[in-house]
N, C-alpha and C positions, 0 to 999 in steps of 0.2 A: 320179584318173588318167583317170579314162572322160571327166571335164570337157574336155580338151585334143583327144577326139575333137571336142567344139563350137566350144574355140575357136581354131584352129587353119586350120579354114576359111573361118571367120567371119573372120579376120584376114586372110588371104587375099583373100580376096574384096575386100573394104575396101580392101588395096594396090592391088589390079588396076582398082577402080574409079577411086580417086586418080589412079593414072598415067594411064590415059584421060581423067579431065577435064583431066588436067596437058598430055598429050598434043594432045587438040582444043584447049588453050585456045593453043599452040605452033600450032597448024594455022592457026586463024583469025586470026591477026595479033593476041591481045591485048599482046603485048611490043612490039610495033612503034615506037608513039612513046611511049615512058617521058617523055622532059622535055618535050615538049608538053604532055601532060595536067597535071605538072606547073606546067606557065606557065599553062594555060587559068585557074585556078582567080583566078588574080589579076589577069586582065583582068576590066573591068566591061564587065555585060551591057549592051543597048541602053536608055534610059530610054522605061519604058513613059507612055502619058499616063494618070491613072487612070479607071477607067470609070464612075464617076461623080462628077463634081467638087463639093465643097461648097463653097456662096459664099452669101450670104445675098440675093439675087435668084433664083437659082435655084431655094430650098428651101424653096418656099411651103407652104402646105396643101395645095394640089390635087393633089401627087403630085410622084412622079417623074418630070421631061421626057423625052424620046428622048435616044440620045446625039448623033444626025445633026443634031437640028434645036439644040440648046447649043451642038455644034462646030463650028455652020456658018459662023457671023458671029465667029468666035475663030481667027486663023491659029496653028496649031500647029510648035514650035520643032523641028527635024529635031536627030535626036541626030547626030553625029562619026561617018563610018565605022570600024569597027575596024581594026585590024592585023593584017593575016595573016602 
């Protein structure tokens, strides 16, 4: 019996917290856009160039080039704007 003096508040507490994060998260707009986040997931991101390219001129013994001075003389292909 004396146990439910413990947990009694302790569940309490617990609710009160809940409904405050449940509360704030109501406050700050996480509900806002549901089927956005939704869609984001299966748009593809922008194609990165990678940051160091492997090509067998490039990858002598001397090391690794700069990336500015390999992608100076190499025009790089622009990705597609996205859809908003």
């Amino acid at each position: 019996m004396m146990d439910f003096f413990y947990l009694i508040p302790i569940a309490i507490a617990l609710g009160v917290i809940g409904l405050c994060a449940f509360m704030w998260s109501l406050r700050s707009g996480q509900y806002e856009d549901l089927d956005g986040a939704a869609a984001r997931i299966l748009l593809d991101d922008e194609a990165l160039p990678p940051a160091n390219p492997v090509s067998g001129a490039e990858n002598s013994a001397e090391g690794p080039t700069s990336e500015a001075a390999s992608s100076a003389g190499s025009p790089q292909a622009e990705a597609p704007p996205r859809p908003r």
